[in-house]
C-alpha positions in Angstrom: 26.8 -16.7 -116.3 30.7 -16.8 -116.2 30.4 -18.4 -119.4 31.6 -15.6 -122.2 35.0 -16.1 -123.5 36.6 -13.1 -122.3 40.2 -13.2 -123.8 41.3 -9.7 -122.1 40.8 -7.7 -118.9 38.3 -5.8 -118.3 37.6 -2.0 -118.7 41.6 -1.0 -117.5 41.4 2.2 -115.4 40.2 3.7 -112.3 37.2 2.8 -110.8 35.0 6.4 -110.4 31.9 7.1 -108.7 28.8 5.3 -110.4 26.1 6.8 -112.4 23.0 4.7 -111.6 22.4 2.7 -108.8 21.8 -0.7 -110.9 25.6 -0.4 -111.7 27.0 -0.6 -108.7 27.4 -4.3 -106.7 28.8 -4.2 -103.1 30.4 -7.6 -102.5 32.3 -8.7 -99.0 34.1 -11.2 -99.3 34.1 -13.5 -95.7 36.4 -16.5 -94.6 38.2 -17.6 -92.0 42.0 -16.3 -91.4 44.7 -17.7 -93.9 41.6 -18.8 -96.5 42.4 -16.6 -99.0 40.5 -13.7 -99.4 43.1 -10.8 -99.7 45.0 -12.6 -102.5 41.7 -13.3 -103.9 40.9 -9.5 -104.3 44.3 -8.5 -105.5 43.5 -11.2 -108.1 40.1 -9.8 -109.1 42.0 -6.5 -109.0 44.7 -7.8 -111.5 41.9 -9.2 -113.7 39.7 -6.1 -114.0 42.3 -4.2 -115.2 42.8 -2.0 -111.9 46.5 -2.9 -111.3 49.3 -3.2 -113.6 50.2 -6.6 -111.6 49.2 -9.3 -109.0 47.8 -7.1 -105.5 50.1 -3.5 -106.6 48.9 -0.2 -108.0 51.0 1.9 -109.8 52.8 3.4 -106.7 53.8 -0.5 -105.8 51.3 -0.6 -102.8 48.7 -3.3 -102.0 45.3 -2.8 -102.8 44.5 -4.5 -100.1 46.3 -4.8 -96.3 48.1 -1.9 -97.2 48.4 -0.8 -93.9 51.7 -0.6 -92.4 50.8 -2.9 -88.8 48.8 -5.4 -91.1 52.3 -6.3 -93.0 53.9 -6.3 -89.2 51.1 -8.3 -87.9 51.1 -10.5 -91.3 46.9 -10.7 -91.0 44.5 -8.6 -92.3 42.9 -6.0 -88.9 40.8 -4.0 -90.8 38.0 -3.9 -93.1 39.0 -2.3 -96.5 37.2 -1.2 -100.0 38.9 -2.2 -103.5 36.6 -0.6 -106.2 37.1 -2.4 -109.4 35.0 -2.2 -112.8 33.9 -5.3 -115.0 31.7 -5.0 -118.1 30.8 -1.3 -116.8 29.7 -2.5 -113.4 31.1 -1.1 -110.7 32.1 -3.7 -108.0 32.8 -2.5 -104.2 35.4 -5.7 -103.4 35.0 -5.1 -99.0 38.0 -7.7 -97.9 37.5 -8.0 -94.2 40.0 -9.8 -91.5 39.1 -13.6 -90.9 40.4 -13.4 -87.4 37.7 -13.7 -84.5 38.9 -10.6 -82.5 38.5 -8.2 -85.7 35.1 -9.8 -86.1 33.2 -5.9 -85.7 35.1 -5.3 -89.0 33.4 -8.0 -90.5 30.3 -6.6 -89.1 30.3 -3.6 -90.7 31.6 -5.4 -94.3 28.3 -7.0 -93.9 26.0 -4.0 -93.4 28.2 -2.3 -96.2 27.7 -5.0 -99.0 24.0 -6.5 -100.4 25.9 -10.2 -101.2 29.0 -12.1 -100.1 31.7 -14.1 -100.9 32.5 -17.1 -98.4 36.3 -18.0 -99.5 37.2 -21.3 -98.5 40.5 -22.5 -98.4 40.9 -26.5 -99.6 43.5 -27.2 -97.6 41.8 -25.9 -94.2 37.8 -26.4 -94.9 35.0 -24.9 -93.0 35.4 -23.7 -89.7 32.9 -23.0 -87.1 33.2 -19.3 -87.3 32.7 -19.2 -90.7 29.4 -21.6 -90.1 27.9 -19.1 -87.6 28.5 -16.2 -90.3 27.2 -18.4 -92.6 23.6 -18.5 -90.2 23.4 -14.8 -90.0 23.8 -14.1 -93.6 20.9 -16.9 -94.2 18.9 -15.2 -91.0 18.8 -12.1 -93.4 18.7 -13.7 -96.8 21.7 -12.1 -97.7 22.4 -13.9 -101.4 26.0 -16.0 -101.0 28.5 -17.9 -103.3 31.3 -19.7 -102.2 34.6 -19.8 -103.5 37.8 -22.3 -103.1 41.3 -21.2 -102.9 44.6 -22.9 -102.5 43.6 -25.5 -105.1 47.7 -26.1 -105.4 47.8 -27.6 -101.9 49.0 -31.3 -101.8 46.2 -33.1 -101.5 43.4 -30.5 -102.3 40.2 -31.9 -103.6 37.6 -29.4 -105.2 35.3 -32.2 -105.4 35.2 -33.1 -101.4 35.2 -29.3 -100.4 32.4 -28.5 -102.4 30.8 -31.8 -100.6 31.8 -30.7 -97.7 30.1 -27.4 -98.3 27.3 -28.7 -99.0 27.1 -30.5 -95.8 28.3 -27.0 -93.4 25.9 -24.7 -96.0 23.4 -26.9 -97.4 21.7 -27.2 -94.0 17.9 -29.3 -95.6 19.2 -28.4 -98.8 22.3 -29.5 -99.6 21.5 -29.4 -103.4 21.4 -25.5 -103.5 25.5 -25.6 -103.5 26.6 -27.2 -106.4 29.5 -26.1 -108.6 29.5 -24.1 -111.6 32.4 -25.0 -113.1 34.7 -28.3 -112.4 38.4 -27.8 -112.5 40.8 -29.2 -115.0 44.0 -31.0 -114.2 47.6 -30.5 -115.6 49.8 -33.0 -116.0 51.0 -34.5 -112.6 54.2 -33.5 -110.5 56.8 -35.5 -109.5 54.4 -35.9 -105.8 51.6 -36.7 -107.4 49.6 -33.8 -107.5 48.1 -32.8 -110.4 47.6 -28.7 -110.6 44.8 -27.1 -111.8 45.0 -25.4 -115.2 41.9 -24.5 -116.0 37.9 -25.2 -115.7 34.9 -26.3 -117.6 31.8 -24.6 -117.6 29.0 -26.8 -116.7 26.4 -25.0 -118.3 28.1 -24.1 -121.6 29.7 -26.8 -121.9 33.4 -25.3 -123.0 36.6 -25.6 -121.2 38.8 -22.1 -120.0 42.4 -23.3 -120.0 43.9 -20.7 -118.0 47.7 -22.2 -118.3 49.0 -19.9 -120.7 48.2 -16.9 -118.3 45.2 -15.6 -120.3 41.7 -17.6 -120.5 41.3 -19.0 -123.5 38.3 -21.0 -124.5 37.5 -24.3 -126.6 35.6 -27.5 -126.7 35.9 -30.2 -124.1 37.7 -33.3 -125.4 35.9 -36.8 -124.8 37.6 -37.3 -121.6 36.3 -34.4 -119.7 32.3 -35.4 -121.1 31.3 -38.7 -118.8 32.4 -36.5 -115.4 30.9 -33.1 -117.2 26.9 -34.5 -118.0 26.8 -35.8 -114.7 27.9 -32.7 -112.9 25.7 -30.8 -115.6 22.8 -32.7 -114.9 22.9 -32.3 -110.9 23.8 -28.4 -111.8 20.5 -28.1 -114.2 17.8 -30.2 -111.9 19.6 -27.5 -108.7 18.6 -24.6 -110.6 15.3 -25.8 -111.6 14.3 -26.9 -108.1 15.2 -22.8 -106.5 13.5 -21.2 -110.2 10.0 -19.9 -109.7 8.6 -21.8 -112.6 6.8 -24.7 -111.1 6.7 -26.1 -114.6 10.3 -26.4 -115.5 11.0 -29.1 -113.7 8.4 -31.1 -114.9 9.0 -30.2 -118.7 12.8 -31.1 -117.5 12.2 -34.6 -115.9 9.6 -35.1 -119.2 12.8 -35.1 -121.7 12.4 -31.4 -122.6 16.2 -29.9 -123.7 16.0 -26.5 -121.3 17.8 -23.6 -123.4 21.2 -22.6 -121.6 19.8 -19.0 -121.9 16.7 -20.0 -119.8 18.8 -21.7 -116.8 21.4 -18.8 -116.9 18.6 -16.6 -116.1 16.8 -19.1 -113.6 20.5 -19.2 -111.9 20.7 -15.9 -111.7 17.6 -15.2 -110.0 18.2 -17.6 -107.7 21.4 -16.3 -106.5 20.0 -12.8 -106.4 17.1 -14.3 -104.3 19.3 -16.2 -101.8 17.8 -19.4 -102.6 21.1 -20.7 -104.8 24.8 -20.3 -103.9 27.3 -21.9 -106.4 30.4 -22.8 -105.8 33.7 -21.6 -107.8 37.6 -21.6 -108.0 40.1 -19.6 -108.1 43.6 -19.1 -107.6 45.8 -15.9 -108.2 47.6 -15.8 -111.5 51.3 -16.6 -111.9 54.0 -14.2 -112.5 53.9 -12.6 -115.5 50.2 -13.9 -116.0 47.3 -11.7 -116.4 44.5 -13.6 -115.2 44.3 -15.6 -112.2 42.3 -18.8 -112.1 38.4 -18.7 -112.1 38.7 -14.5 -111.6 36.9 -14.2 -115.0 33.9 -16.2 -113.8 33.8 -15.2 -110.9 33.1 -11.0 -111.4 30.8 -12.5 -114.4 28.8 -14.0 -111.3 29.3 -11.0 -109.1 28.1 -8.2 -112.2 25.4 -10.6 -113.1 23.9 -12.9 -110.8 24.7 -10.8 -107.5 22.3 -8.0 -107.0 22.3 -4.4 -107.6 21.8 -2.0 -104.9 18.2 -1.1 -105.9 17.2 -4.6 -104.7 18.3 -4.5 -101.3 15.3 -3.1 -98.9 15.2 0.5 -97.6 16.8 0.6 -94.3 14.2 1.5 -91.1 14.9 5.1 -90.2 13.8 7.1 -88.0 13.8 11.3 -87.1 16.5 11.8 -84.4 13.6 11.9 -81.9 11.8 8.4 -82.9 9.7 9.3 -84.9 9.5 6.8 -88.0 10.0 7.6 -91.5 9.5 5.6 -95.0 12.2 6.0 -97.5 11.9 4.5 -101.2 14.2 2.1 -102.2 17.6 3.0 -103.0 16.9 6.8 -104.4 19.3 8.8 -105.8 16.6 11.6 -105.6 15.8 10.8 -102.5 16.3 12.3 -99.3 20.0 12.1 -98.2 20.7 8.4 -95.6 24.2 7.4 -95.3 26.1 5.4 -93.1 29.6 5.1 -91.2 30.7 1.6 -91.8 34.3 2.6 -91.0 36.6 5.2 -89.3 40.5 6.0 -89.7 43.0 7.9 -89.6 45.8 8.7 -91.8 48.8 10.4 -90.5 48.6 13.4 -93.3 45.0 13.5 -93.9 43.3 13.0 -90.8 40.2 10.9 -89.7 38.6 9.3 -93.2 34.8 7.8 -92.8 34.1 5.1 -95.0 30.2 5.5 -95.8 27.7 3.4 -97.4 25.1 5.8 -99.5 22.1 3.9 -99.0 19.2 6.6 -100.1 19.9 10.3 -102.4 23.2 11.1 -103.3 25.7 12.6 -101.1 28.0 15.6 -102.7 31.4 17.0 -101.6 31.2 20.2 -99.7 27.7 19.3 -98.8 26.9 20.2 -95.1 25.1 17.1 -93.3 23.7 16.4 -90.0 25.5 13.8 -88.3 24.1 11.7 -85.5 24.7 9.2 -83.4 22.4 7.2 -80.5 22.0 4.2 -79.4 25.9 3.3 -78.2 26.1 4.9 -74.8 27.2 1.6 -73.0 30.1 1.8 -75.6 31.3 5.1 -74.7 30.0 7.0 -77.3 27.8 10.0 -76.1 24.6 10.7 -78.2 25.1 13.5 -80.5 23.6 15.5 -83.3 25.6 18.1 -85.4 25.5 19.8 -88.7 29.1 19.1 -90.7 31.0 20.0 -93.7 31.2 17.2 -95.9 35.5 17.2 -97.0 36.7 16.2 -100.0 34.9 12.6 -101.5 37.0 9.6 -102.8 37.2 6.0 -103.8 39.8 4.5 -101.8 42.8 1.8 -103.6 45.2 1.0 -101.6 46.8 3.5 -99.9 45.7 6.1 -102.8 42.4 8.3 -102.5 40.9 9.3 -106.1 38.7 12.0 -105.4 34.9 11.7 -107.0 32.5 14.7 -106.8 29.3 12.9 -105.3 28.3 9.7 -103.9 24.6 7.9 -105.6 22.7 5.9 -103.3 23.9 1.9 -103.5 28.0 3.2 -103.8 30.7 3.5 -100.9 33.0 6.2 -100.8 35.4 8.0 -98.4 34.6 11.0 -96.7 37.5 13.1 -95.3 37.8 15.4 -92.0 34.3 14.6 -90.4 35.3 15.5 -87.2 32.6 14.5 -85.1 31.3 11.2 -86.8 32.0 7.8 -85.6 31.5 4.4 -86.8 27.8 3.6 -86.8 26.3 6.8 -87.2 23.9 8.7 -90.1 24.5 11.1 -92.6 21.6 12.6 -93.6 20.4 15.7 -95.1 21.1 19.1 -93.0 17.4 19.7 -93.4 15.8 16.8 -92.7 17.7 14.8 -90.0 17.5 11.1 -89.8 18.8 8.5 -88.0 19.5 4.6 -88.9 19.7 2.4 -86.0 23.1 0.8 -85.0 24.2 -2.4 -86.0 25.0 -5.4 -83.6 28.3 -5.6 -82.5 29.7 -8.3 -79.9 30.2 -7.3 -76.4 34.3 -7.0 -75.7 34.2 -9.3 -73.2 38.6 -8.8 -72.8 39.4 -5.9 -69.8 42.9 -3.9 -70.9 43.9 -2.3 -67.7 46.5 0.7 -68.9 48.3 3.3 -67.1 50.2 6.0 -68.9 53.4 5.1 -69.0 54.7 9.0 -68.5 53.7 12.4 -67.5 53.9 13.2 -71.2 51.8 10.5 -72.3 49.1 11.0 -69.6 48.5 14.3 -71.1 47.7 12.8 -74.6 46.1 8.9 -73.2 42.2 10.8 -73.2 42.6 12.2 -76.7 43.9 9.0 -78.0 41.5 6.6 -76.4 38.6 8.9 -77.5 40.0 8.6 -80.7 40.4 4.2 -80.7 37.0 3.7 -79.8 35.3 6.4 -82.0 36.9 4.2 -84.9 36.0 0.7 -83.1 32.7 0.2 -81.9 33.5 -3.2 -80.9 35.8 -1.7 -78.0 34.4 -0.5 -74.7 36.3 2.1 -72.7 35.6 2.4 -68.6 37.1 4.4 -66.4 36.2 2.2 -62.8 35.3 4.1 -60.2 36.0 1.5 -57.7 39.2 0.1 -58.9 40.5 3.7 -60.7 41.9 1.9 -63.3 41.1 3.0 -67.4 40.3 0.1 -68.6 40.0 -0.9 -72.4 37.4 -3.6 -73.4 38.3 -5.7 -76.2 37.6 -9.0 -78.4 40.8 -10.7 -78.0 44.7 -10.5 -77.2 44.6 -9.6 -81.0 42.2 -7.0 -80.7 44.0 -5.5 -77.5 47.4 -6.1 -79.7 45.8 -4.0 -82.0 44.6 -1.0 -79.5 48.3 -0.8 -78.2 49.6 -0.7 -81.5 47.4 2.4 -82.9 47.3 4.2 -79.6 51.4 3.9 -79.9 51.7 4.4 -84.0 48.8 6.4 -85.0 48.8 9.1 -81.7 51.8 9.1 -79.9 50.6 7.9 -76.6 52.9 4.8 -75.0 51.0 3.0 -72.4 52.0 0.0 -69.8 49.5 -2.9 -69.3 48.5 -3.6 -65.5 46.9 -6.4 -63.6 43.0 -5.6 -64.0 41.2 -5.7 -61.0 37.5 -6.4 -60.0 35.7 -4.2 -57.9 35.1 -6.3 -54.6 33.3 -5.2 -51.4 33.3 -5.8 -48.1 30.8 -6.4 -45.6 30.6 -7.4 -41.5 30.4 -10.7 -40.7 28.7 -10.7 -37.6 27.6 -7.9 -34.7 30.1 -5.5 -33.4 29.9 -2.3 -31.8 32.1 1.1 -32.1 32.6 4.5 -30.9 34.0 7.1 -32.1 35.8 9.7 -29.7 36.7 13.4 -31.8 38.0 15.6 -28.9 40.5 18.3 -29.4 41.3 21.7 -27.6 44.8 23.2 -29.0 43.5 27.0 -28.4 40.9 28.5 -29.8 37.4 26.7 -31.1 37.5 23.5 -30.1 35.9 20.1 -31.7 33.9 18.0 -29.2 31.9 14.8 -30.7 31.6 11.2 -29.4 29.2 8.7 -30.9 28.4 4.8 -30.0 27.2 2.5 -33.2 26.2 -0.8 -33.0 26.8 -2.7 -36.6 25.2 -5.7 -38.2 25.3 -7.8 -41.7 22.1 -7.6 -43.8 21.3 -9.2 -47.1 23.2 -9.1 -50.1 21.3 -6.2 -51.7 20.7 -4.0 -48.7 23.3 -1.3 -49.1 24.0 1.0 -45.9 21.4 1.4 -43.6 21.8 4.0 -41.0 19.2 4.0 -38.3 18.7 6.6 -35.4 18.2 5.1 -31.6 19.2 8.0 -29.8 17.7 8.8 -26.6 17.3 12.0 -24.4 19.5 14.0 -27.1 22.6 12.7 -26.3 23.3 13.9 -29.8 21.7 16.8 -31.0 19.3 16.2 -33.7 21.3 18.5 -36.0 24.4 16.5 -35.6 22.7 13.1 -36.4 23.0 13.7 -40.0 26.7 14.8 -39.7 26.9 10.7 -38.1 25.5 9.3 -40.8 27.7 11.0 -43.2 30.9 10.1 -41.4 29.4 6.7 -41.6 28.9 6.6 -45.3 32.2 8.6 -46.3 33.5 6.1 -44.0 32.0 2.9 -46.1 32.7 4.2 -49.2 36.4 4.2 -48.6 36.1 0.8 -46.7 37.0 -0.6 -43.5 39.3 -3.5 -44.0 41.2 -3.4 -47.7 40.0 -0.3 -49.1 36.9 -1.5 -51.0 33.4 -0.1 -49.8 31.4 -1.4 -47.5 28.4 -2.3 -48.1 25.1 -4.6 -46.8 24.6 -3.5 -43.1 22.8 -1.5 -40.9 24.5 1.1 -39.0 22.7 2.1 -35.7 23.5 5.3 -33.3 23.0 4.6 -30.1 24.4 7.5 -28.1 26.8 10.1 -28.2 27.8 13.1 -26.0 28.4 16.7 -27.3 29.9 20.0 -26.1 27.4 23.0 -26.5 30.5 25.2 -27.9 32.8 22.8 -29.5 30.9 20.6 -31.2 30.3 21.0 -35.0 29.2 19.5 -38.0 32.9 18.2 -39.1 33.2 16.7 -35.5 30.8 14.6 -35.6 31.3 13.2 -39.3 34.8 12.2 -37.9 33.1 11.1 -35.0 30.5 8.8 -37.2 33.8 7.1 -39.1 36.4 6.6 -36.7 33.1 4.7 -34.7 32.8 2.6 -37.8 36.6 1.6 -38.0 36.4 0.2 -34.6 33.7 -1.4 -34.9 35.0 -2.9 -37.9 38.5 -3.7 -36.0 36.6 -5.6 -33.5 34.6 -7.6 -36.1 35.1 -10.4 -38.9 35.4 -8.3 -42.0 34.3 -10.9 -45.2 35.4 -10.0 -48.6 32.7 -10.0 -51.2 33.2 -10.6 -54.9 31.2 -9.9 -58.3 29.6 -12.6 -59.7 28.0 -12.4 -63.2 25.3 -14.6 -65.1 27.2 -16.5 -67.9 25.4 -17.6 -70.8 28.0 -19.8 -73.3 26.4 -20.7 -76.8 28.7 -23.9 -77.6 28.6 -26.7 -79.9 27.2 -29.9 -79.1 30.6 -31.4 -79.1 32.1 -28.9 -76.5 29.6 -29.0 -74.1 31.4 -30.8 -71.6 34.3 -29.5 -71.9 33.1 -26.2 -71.1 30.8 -27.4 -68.3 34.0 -28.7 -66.7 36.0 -25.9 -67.2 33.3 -23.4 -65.1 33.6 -25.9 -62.5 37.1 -25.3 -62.4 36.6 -21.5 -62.0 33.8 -21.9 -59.2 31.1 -21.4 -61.5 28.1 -23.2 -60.8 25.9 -24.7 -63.5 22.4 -23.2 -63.7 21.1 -25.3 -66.3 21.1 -26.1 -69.8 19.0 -25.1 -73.1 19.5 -26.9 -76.3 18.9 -24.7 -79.7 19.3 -24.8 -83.6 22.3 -25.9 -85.1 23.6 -28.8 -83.0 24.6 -26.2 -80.2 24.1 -25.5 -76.5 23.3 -22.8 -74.2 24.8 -23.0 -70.9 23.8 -21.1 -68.4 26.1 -20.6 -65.4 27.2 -18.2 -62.5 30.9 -17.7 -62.3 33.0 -15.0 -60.2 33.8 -12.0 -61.9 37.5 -12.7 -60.7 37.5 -15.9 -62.3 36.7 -14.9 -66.0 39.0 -12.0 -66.8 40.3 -14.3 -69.6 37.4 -16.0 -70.6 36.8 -14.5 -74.2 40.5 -16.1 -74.8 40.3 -19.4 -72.6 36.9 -20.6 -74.3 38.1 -19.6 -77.8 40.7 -21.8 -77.7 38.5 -24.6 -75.8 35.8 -24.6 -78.4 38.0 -23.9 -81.4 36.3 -20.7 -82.0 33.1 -21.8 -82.3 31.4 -20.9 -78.7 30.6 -17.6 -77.8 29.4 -16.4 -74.6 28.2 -13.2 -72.6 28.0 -11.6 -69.3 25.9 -9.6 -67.1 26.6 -8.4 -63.3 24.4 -10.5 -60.9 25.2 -9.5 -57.2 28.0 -9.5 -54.6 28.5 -12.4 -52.9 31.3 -14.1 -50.1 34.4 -15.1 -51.5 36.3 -17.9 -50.2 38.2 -17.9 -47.1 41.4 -19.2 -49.3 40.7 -17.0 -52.1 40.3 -14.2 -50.0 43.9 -14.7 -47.8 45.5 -15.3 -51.4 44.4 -12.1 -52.5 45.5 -10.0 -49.3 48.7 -12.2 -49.9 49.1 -11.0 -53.3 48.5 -7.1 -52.3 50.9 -7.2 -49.5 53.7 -8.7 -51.8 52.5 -6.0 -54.6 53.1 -3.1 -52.3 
C-alpha cells in the first residue's frame, strides 16, 4: 500500500461523476483548527493532477476555503467537497473547519464520508476535541488513519507524535497505530533542525526522496536499516495481530518470512475494517514542486485500503409515515435515497445542496420528493414536496462542473432546490422515503437581534429563514415573553458567522441586544384588592366593582381563580368576565411587566348596575382589582432555572464545580463515565449561563461539553433582583 514508485501525477483532469460504486471513496478529513487539513487537500489536489499548482485551479481560486469570509475570517467555516481522481478512483476529499463552533459542519462531513483522515499537526498534538471525535468515529467503526503535518516546525518529532497517538487513539490497543512509513532527514540548518526530505516505506523496504520536487524511489542505504527492521518488525507483528488469520502470527513468531503481498492485503483489510489506523506524513510541496511530501502514499492508502462505498451499511429508512423499509446495499438500481449534507447559497446561482447518493442514482431534471421531519425544535417545519431536480455538478473551488447523474456511494451538487434543507431526503417521486436526521449539538449561545432599520425589518424573516435552513446547528426563537428574535448558536464564532452571511449573503444589517430571560413574578404573601369600573359620560354607562383576595401557591400552580361569591353580588354571567380581567391582567404582569404566575385569585364580592354593567366592565373591573392588590403586597421576582448536565474531563472537574458555585448553581451530584471524564450534574439560573457555551470552553480547553433543560421558576435573590430593576431603570 503506498509503496508503487509513482514518478508522475496522477490521471490530470477533472474529476466527473463515477461509474460504479466501488470507484468512488468519500474521505473527511478531521483535526483540530490550524492542523493542517486545508493545505493538506490543496496538496492532494496538486498531486492528483487536479490543479496546475499548490491549492489553485485554473481560474487562480482555492480548491478549498474559497469562500470570500473564510479568507476574512482566515479559518475554514464551512464544510467543502474537493473531488480528485488517483489510479481511476474517484476520491470525495470533505475538508471540514477544525473550530468547535463550526462543529455541525463536521457533522455532516462525517455522515457524508465512509473513512476519515485525523490530521495532526506536530507542533500542536492532540487535543481534546479531536479525542472526543476520535470516540465517535470508533463508537461507529468508522475505519481512520492519521496523518502528521507541519513536520518543518522546530522541534517537530514524528516519532513522539505518532507515540503520542498511540496513547490519545490506541485506547487498550495502542499497537493498532503504528507508522507506515518513517521520515527521512536532510542535512541540518543552521538551528539545528534537520527537514524532512523524504520517507521510507516500512513494508517495501525502499526510500521516496521527495527533495527534488518529484518522488523518486531507490534502496535504503545502511544507515537508514538498524532504525527501519525494527520499525518493520513492530509494523508486521501490528498487522498480523488485527488480520483474521489466526495462524499468521504463529507461522510469523515461528521464523516464517510473510510475503509483502500477503501483509499489504492483511493491512488493508484491517484498515477497511476499522481495526488498524496507520500513521503517515505529509507536508505540501514547495514552489515549483509537483508533489508534496507523503501525498503519493497517502491517496495510495485512501484508493486502496479505505473502503468503497458498497461496504458501508444501508442507511435505516423509513416511508414518510414510519413505516420501515429495507434497502440493499449501496444500489445504483436501487430505489432513489439521498441526503442533504450541506446548504448554500451563491450570489448568481442561488441555494446549492450538497447531497450524498447513498442508494440508486439520482439524474438531473429528475423530479424528487423532498422531506424533512424530525427538526421541529430547530425551526424547521416538517414538510414533504415533490421537486425538480436543477442542474448536477461536482463542485472545485468556486467552479461547478456539471455531471448528468449521481450513482449511489458519490456526492454531488444540486442547484435551485428550493424547499430542501440540510438534513433532509431525496428520494424517488414515487416511492417517498425518509432517512432519519443526524445528531447535531444543541446551540446553547442566545443572539438577541433587532433590525437595525425599517428596511431591514422587512427582509430580517426571509434571511433568518434562509441561515438556519443552511445550519441545522442554529436554533431560531422568537420569545414570546421577552419579544426578542433570538438566534441560537455554538459560539461567538458561530454567531460571527450568522452576522456575517445575514449581512453579505442577503442584505439584512442587524444590531445585537442584551438577551433577556423570561422571569415571572409572583405574590409574596396575602393581599386583597378591588377593582372600582364606574363611568357615566352620557349614554350607556359601565358599572362593575369586584373585591379579590390573593395568595402565593406552589411553584407549578399557575393562576387559580376561585368563585366565593355570595347572594349574587355579581351576576353569574359576569364572573367569567372577572376571571378574564384577572388573567389578561397576569399575563401582562403586576410589578415589572413579566406574568404573573403561581396564586390563587379569589372573588369575593362585587356590586353591579342592572343597565350599565357589561362584560368589558367587569374584565376591567377583575384587573385594576388585581393591581391593587398587587400594590399593597410584596411582589417577588421569579427566575428560570435549568438542569445542567457538564461532561468534563477528569482534570477540570473542579474547576468547573467551582465556577457553578460562582454562578449560584448548586451541585446535584456527580457521575463518573468512560474516558477519564465526569458528568456533573447541577442546577444553575437561567440568567446566570447566557455565556456558558463560551465561559466553559475556555475553562476546559475545549474538551467539556454540557447541556440544558428548563426546570422550574423559582425566587431570585433580593440583591439580584434590586440590581436588575436597577439596570432597567438606567436602560430606559
Amino acid at each position: 500500500m503506498g509503496d508503487k514508485a509513482h514518478t508522475h501525477p496522477g490521471a490530470a483532469g477533472r474529476a466527473t461523476a463515477a461509474d460504479h460504486p466501488a470507484s468512488v471513496r468519500n474521505v473527511v478529513l478531521v483535526g483540530h483548527s490550524g492542523s493542517g487539513k486545508t493545505t493538506l487537500v490543496e496538496a492532494l489536489a496538486l498531486t492528483a493532477g487536479a490543479v496546475n499548482r499548490a491549492g489553485r485551479v485554473e481560474d487562480g481560486g482555492c480548491v478549498s476555503d474559497y469562500d470570500d469570509m473564510e479568507h476574512r475570517q482566515q479559518r475554514s467555516v464551512q464544510l467543502s467537497l474537493v473531488p480528485v481522481e488517483w489510479d481511476g478512483i474517484k476520491i470525495n476529499l470533505l475538508d471540514t473547519p477544525g473550530y468547535a463552533d463550526f462543529v455541525g459542519e463536521l457533522r455532516a462531513g462525517l455522515r457524508a464520508a465512509d473513512a476519515a483522515l485525523f490530521v495532526v499537526s506536530a507542533s500542536d498534538g492532540v487535543d481534546g476535541s479531536t479525542r472526543m471525535v476520535w470516540e465517535e468515529c470508533a463508537a461507529v467503526g468508522m475505519p481512520r488513519a492519521i496523518v502528521i503535518t507541519h513536520l518543518e516546525a522546530a522541534r517537530a518529532d514524528f516519532e513522539e507524535m505518532t507515540r503520542i497517538c498511540a496513547e490519545a487513539f490506541g485506547g487498550d490497543d495502542p499497537d493498532a497505530v503504528l507508522p507506515l512509513y518513517l521520515p527521512l532527514h536532510g542535512p541540518p540548518a543552521p538551528d539545528g533542525h534537520a527537514p524532512v526530505t523524504g520517507l521510507v516505506g516500512l513494508l517495501s523496504r525502499k526510500l521516496f526522496d521527495y527533495a527534488s520536487g518529484e518522488r523518486v524511489a531507490s534502496e535504503p542505504g545502511e544507515a537508514e536499516l538498524p532504525q527501519l527492521d525494527e520499525a518493520r518488525s513492530m509494523l508486521i507483528e501490528g498487522i498480523i495481530s488485527e488480520s483474521e488469520d489466526e495462524t499468521l502470527m504463529e507461522r510469523y513468531l515461528g521464523g516464517e518470512q510473510v510475503d509483502v503481498k500477503t501483509l499489504i492485503e492483511d493491512l488493508e483489510r484491517a484498515v477497511a475494517r476499522g481495526v488498524f489506523f496507520p500513521v503517515l506524513a505529509a507536508a505540501p510541496a514547495t514552489d515549483g514542486a509537483r508533489q508534496g511530501l507523503g501525498t503519493v502514499e497517502l491517496l495510495d492508502l485512501i484508493t486502496r485500503g479505505f473502503p468503497t462505498p458498497l461496504e458501508r451499511a444501508a442507511p435505516r429508512v423509513t416511508t414518510p409515515e414510519g413505516a420501515g423499509r429495507e434497502l440493499r446495499m449501496c444500489d445504483p438500481e436501487e430505489s432513489l435515497v439521498a441526503e442533504v449534507v450541506k446548504t448554500s447559497s451563491d450570489p448568481y446561482v442561488g441555494r446549492i445542496s450538497m447531497v450524498r447518493v447513498f442508494s440508486g442514482t439520482l439524474r438531473a431534471d429528475q423530479t424528487v420528493h423532498v422531506s424533512g421531519h424530525g427538526m421541529t425544535d430547530r425551526g424547521h417545519e416538517d414538510h414533504d414536496v415533490d421537486e425538480r431536480i436543477g442542474a448536477l455538478s461536482t463542485p472545485f473551488g468556486k467552479q461547478q462542473r456539471p455531471v448528468s447523474h449521481v450513482i449511489a456511494g458519490d456526492l454531488a451538487c444540486v442547484a435551485k432546490l428550493t424547499r430542501a434543507e440540510t438534513g433532509d431526503t431525496l428520494s424517488a417521486k414515487e416511492d417517498p422515503l425518509l432517512m432519519a436526521p443526524w445528531e447535531m449539538p444543541d446551540p446553547l449561545l442566545p443572539l438577541a437581534i433587532e433590525a437595525h432599520s425599517k428596511p431591514d425589518e422587512d427582509k430580517l424573516s426571509q434571511g433568518l429563514a434562509r441561515l438556519v435552513a443552511e445550519d441545522p446547528t442554529m436554533r431560531l426563537e422568537h420569545n414570546q415573553d421577552t419579544h426578542q428574535v433570538v438566534l441560537w448558536c455554538l459560539g461567538e464564532a458561530h454567531a460571527d458567522v450568522a452576522l456575517e452571511r445575514l449581512r453579505s449573503r442577503y442584505g439584512v444589517q442587524v444590531d445585537v441586544v442584551p438577551h433577556r430571560v423570561s422571569l415571572r413574578e409572583t405574590f409574596g404573601g396575602r393581599a386583597a384588592g378591588r377593582g372600582r369600573h364606574v363611568k357615566q359620560s352620557g349614554g350607556h354607562g359601565q358599572y362593575a366593582i369586584c373585591e379579590i383576595e390573593v395568595e402565593p401557591l406552589p411553584g407549578g400552580s399557575g393562576i387559580e381563580f376561585v368563585d366565593k361569591v355570595v347572594g349574587g353580588a355579581v351576576p353569574r354571567q359576569f364572573i367569567p368576565s372577572v376571571e378574564k380581567g384577572v388573567r389578561t391582567q397576569a399575563a401582562k404582569g403586576v410589578a415589572a411587566g413579566h406574568p404573573l404566575i403561581d396564586v390563587r385569585v379569589t372573588l369575593l364580592d362585587g356590586k353591579a348596575h342592572s343597565v350599565d354593567s357589561s362584560d368589558a366592565a367587569f374584565q376591567t373591573a377583575g384587573a385594576l382589582a388585581l393591581r391593587e392588590a398587587a400594590a399593597e403586597a410584596r411582589i417577588h421576582l421569579l427566575e428560570p432555572v435549568a438542569e445542567v448536565s457538564v461532561l468534563v474531563g477528569d482534570d477540570y472537574v473542579g474547576a468547573v464545580m467551582s465556577d457553578l458555585s460562582g454562578r449560584r448553581g448548586k451541585v446535584l451530584g456527580t457521575e463518573q463515565t468512560s474516558g477519564g471524564r465526569t458528568l456533573i450534574r447541577a442546577e444553575v439560573p437561567e440568567i446566570e449561563i447566557g455565556r456558558y457555551a463560551v465561559d466553559l470552553r475556555s475553562l476546559s480547553h475545549g474538551t467539556a461539553r454540557f447541556d440544558r433543560r428548563y426546570a422550574r421558576h423559582e425566587p431570585m435573590p433580593a440583591q439580584v433582583a434590586d440590581r436588575l430593576r436597577e439596570e432597567v431603570r438606567v436602560a430606559s
